[in-house]
PAMAR-96231 format. One record per residue (C-alpha): x, y, z. Coordinates in steps of 0.05 Angstrom, whole numbers, plus 5000, padded with zeros to 4 digits. Example, Ala and Ser with C-alpha at 12.3 -4.5 7.8 and 13.67 -1.06 7.14 Angstrom:
// residues 2
X 5246 Y 4910 Z 5156
X 5273 Y 4979 Z 5143
//
This chain:
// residues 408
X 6554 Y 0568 Z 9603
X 6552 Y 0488 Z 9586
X 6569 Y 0494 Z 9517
X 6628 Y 0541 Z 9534
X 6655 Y 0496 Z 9580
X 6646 Y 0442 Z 9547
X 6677 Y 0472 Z 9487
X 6744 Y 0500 Z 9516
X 6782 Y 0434 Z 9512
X 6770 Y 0443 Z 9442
X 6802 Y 0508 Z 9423
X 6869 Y 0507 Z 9395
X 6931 Y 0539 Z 9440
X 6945 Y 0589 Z 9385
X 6939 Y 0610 Z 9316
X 7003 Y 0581 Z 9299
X 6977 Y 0505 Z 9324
X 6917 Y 0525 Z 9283
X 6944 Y 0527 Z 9221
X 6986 Y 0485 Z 9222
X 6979 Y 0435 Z 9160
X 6932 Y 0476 Z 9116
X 6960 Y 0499 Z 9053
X 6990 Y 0555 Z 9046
X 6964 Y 0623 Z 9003
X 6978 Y 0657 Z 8948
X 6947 Y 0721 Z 8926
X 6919 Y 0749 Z 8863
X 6889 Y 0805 Z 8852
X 6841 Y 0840 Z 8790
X 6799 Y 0906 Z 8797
X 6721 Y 0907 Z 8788
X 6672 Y 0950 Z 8790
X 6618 Y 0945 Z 8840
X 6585 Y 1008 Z 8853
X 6562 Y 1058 Z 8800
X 6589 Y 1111 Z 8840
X 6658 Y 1077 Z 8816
X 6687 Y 1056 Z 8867
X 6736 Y 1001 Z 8854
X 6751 Y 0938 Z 8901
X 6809 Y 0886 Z 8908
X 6786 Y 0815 Z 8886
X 6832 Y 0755 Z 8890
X 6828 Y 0680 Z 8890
X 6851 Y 0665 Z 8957
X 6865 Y 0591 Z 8954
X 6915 Y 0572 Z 8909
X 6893 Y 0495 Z 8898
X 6822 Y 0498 Z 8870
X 6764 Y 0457 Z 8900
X 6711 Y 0417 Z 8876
X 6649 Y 0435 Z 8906
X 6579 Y 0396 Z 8903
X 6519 Y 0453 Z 8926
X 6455 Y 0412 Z 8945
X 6396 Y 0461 Z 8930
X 6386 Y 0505 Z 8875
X 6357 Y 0562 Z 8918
X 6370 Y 0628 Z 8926
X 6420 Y 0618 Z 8976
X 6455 Y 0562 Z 8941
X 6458 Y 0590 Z 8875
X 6495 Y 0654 Z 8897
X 6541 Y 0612 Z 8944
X 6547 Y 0564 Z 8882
X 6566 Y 0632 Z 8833
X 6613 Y 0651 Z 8890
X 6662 Y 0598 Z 8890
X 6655 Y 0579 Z 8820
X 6668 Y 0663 Z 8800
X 6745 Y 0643 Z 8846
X 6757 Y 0586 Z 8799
X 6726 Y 0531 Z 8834
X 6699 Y 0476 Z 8803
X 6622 Y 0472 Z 8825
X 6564 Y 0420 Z 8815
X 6487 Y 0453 Z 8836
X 6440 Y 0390 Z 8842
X 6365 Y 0399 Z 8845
X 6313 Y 0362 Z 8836
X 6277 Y 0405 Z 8775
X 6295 Y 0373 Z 8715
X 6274 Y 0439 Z 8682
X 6320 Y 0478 Z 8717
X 6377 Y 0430 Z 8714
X 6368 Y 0435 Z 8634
X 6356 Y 0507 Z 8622
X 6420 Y 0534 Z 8680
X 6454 Y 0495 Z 8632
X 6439 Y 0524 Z 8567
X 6431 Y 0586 Z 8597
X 6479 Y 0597 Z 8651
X 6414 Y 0628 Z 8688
X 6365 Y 0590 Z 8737
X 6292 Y 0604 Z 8718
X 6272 Y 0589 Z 8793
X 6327 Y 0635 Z 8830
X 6362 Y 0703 Z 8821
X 6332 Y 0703 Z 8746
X 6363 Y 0767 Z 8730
X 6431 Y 0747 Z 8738
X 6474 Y 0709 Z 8693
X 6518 Y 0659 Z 8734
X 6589 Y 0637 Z 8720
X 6608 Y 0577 Z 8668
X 6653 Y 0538 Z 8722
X 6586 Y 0514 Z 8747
X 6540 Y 0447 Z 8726
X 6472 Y 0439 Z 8749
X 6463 Y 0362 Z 8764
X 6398 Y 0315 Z 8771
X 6341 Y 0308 Z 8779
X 6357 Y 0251 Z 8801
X 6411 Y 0243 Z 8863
X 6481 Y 0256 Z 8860
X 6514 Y 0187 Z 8842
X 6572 Y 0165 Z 8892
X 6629 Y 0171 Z 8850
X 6610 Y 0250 Z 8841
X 6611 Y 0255 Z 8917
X 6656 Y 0218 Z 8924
X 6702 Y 0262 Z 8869
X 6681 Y 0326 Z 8917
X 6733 Y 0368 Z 8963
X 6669 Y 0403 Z 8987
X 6597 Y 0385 Z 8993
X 6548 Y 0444 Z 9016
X 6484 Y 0442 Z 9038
X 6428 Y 0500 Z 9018
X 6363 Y 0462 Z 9031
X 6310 Y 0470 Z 9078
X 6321 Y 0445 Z 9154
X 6264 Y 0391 Z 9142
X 6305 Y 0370 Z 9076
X 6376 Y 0356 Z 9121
X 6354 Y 0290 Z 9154
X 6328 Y 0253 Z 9087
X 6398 Y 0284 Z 9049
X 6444 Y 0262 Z 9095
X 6413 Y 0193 Z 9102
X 6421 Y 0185 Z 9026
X 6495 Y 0207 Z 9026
X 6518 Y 0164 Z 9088
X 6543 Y 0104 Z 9047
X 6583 Y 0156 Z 9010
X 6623 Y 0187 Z 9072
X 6680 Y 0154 Z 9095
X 6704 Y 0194 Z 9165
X 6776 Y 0168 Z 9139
X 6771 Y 0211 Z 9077
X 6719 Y 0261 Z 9085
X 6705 Y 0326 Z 9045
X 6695 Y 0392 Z 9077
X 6611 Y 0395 Z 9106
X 6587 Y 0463 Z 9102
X 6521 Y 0477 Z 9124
X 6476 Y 0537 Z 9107
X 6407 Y 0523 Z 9127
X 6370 Y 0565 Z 9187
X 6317 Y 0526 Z 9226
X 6305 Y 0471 Z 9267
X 6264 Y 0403 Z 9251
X 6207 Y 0404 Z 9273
X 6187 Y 0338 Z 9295
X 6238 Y 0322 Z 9334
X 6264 Y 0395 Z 9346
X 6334 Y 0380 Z 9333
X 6388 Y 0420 Z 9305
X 6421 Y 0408 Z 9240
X 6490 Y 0385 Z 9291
X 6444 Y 0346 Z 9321
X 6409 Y 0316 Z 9259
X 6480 Y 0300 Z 9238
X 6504 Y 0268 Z 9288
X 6438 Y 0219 Z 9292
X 6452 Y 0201 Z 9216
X 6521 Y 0206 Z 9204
X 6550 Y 0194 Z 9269
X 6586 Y 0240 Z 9315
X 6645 Y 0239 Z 9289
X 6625 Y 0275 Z 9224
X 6583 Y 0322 Z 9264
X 6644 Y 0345 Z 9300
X 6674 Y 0371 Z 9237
X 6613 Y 0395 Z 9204
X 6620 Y 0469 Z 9196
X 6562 Y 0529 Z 9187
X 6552 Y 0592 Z 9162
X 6506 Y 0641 Z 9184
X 6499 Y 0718 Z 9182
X 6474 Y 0768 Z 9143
X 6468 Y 0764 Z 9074
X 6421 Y 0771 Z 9025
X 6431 Y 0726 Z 8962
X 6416 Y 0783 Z 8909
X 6467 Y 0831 Z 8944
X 6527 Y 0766 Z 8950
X 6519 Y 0757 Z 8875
X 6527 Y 0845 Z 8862
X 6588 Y 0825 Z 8902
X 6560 Y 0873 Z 8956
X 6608 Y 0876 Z 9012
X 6589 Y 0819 Z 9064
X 6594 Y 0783 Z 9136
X 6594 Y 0717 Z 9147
X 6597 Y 0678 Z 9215
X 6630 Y 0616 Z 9198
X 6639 Y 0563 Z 9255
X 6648 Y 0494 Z 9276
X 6665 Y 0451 Z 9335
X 6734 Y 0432 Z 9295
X 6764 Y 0501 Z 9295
X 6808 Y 0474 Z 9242
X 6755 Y 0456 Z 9193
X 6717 Y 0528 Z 9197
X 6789 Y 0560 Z 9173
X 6785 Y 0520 Z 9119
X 6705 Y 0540 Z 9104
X 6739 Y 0609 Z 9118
X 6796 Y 0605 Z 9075
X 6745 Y 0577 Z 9016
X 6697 Y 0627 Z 9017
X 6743 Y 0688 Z 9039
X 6744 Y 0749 Z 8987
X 6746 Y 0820 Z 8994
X 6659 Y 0824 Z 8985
X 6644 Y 0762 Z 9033
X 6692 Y 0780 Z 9095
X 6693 Y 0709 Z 9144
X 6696 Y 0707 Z 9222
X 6708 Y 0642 Z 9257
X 6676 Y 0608 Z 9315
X 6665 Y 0554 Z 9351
X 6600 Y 0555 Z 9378
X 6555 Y 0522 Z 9320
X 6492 Y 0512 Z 9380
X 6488 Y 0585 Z 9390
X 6497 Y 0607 Z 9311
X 6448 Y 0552 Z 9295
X 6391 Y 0576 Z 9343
X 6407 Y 0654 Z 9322
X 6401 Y 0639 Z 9257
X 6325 Y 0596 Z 9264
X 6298 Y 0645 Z 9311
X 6315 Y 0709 Z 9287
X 6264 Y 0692 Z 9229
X 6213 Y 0685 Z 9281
X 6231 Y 0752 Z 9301
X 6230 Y 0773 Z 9223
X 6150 Y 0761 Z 9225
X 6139 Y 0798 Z 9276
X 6175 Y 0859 Z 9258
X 6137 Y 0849 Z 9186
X 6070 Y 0841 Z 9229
X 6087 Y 0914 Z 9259
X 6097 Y 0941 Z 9196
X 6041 Y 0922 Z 9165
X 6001 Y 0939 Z 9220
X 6028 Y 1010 Z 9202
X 6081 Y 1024 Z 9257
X 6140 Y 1062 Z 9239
X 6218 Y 1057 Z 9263
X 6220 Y 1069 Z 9342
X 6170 Y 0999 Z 9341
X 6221 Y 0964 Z 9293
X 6279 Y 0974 Z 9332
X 6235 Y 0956 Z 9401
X 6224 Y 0893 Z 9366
X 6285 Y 0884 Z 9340
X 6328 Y 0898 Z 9410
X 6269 Y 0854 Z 9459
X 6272 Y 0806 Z 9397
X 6353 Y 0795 Z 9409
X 6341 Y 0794 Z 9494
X 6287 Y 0737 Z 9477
X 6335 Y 0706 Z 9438
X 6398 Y 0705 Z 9484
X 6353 Y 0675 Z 9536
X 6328 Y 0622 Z 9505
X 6395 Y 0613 Z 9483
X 6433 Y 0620 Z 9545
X 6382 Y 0569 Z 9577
X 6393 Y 0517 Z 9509
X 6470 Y 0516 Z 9531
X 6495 Y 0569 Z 9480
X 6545 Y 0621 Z 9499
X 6508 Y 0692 Z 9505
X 6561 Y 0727 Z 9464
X 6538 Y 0698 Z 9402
X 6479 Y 0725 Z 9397
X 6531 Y 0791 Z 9388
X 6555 Y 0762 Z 9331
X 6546 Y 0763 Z 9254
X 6496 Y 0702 Z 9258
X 6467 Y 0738 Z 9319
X 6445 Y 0810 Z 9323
X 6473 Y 0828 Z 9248
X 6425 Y 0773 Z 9214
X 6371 Y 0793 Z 9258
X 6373 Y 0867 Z 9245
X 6373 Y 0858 Z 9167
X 6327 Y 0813 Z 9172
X 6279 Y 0853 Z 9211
X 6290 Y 0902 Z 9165
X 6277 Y 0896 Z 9099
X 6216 Y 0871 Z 9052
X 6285 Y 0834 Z 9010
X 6271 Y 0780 Z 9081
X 6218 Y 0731 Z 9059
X 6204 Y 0718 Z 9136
X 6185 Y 0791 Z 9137
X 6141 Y 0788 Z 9075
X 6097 Y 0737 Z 9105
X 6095 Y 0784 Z 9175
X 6075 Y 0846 Z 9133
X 6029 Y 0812 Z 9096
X 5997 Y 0782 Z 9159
X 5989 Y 0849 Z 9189
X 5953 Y 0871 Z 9121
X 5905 Y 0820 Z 9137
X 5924 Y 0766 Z 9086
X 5905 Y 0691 Z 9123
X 5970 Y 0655 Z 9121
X 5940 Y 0604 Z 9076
X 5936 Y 0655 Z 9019
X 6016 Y 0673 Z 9041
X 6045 Y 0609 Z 9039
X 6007 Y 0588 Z 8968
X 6036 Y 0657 Z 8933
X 6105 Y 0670 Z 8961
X 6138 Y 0622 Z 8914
X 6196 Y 0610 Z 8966
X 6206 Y 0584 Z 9038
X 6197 Y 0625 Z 9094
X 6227 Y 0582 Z 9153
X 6207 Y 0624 Z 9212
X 6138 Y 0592 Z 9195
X 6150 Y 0532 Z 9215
X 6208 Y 0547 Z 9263
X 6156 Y 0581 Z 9301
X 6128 Y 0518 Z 9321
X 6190 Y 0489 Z 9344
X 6215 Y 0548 Z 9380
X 6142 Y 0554 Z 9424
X 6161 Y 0474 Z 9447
X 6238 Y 0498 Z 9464
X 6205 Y 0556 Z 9494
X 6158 Y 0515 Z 9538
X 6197 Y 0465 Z 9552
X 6255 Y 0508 Z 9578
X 6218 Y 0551 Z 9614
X 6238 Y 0612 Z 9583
X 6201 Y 0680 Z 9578
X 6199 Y 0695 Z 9506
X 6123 Y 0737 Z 9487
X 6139 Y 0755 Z 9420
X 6160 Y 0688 Z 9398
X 6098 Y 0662 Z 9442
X 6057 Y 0726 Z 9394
X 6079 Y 0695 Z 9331
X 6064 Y 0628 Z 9344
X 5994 Y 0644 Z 9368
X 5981 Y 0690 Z 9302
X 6011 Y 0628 Z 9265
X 5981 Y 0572 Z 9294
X 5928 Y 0594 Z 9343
X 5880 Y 0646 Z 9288
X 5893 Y 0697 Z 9338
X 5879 Y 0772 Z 9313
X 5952 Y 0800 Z 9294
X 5913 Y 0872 Z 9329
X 5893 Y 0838 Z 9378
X 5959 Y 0795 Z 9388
X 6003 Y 0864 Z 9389
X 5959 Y 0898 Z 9441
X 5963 Y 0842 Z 9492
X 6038 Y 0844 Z 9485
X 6043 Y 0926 Z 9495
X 6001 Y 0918 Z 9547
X 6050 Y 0874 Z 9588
X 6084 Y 0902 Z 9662
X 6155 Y 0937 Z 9652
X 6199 Y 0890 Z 9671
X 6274 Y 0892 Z 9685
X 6311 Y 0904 Z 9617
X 6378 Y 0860 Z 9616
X 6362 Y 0789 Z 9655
X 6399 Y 0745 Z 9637
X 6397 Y 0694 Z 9696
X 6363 Y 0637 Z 9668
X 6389 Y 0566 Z 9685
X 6394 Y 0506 Z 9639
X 6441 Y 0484 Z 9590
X 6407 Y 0414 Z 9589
X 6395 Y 0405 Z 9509
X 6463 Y 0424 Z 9495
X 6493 Y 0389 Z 9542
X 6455 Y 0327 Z 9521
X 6482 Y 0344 Z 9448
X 6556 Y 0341 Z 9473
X 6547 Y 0281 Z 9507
X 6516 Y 0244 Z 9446
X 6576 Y 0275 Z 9406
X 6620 Y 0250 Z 9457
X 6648 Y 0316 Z 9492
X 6623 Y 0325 Z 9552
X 6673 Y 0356 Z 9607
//
């Protein structure tokens, strides 16, 4: 593949080079209790010299990661753009908008409404990003006078979904306002894990990757613990597009549910979803075996399979007969796949990939097709050989390692 080629020249000759220069560990561990059954697990704080961390969104997703690191003594800032929530987490150590029923840790401070001033970025080991794909461009374009590639602090990236005017990646929406040279160390995380479960501390998987393997250790070393296990990569293109399309996938697996089918249809979705999505993969310039991965197959399946998935919500509730309208206005969240869908059917066409549910989705979405009528036309396709995986391309990533300057 491209982007495994292209990558190679990247990777480290061994662990030992790898490491070299990061600080080294020390251990501590307590005992806590998470499982009424009473079972007991190790906990430690794994880096010894603390961070300071700056979360931009106040989700879900950024609220638990934001309770995370602050809960292992980090020092963490949550900016959003509520002035109401901002003043009651505060108060309250509780965010009225996210994970209300849990009370978060006193190492963190909710900032804004208004933006993060320079010399609190510029104060920051860390800055992570929990907002919305659409959200990255306009954040990033705010913060550039504030990054200096000299002195930079650690860019972690959480987000799952591509923009969809341009249909750029967030590496790619990096490198177009920061430069390439920050993309190169920008680092993501992807995989599966529900922000309710992270903050029960219920054992986790994270992908965590980056085209500087260097950089995802440290992301690694950061957010390692006992509950929120970390496995480095270093193919962000591939855990990127996992991560968007599987919530594509999520709707239709909710669409199949609420259309009443049972298990054996979930896991046909879930295993033709995953072939769709290592094709269209494969053909972007990403490596096949990360769609094995954590960020791969392991987000997909939970996602696919549980009503926790807000991508799934909206599928259920579309194959209940709700108009998407209705959805959207009473979900109280974002659902990304929505709009990802859009993006993904112009990838789709424009690589010249077979992908039907995606193609499903998007017409049920976008087209007012019948989701009945939608999921007969698709079991009523040919058989068709099961693993093909000999689709050519690479061009968009390719493109992407060019503009970032690594081309082989």
């Amino acid at each position: 593949m491209l982007l495994t080629f292209a990558l190679s020249s990247l990777r480290p000759a061994s662990r030992a080079t790898l490491s070299a220069g990061l600080p080294k560990l020390q251990i501590r561990f307590r005992t806590r209790v998470v499982s009424p059954s009473g079972f007991k697990m190790l906990s430690h704080n794994q880096c010894d010299k603390k961070s300071k961390v700056l979360v931009f969104g106040a989700g879900n997703f950024g609220s638990c990661l934001a309770d995370h690191l602050g809960d292992s003594s980090h020092t963490v800032y949550m900016w959003s753009r509520s002035e109401k929530l901002v003043s009651h987490f505060n108060q309250y150590h509780r965010n009225p908008e996210a994970l209300q029923d849990h009370e978060f840790t006193e190492s963190i401070t909710a900032v804004g409404p208004e933006f993060p001033s320079a010399d609190l970025v510029r104060g920051m080991d860390v800055l992570l990003f929990a907002i919305p794909t659409e959200g990255v461009r306009e954040t990033l374009t705010a913060l550039k006078p504030t990054l200096d590639a000299g002195k930079l602090p650690l860019l972690i990236f959480v987000n799952k979904g591509i923009e969809i005017k341009t249909r750029a990646l967030t590496l790619e929406i990096i490198a177009d306002t920061c430069g390439p040279e920050i993309a190169k160390v920008a680092t993501f995380i992807s995989g599966p894990s529900f922000a309710k479960e992270i903050v029960k501390r219920q054992p986790t998987s994270v992908s965590v990757v980056s085209l500087s393997p260097s950089h995802a250790e440290q992301a690694s070393q950061l957010f390692h613990q006992p509950w929120f296990r970390c496995y480095t990569g270093d193919d962000p293109i591939g855990v990127e597009l996992a991560g968007a399309l599987k919530n594509v996938y999520a709707i239709a697996a909710g669409i199949a549910a609420g259309l009443g089918f049972e298990n054996n249809t979930r896991a046909m979705l879930i295993t033709r979803g995953l072939a769709e999505m290592t094709r269209i993969g494969t053909a972007y310039g990403a490596s096949p075996l990360t769609f094995l991965t954590l960020a791969g197959v392991g987000d997909l399946f939970l996602t696919c399979s549980s009503s926790t998935s807000r991508n799934f919500t909206v599928g259920y509730r579309l194959g209940q007969g709700e108009s998407l309208d209705h959805i959207i206005k009473t979900l109280g969240s974002v659902a990304e796949g929505v709009t990802t869908a859009k993006g993904l059917k112009a990838i789709v066409d424009e690589l010249g990939v077979a992908a039907p549910i995606a193609s499903g989705v998007y017409d049920v979405l976008y087209e007012g097709r019948a989701v009945a009528e939608r999921a007969n036309e698709l079991l009523s396709l040919p058989p068709i050989r099961e693993l093909d995986l000999s689709v050519e391309g690479g061009k968009p990533a390719k493109l992407l390692m060019t503009k970032l300057g690594l081309d082989a």
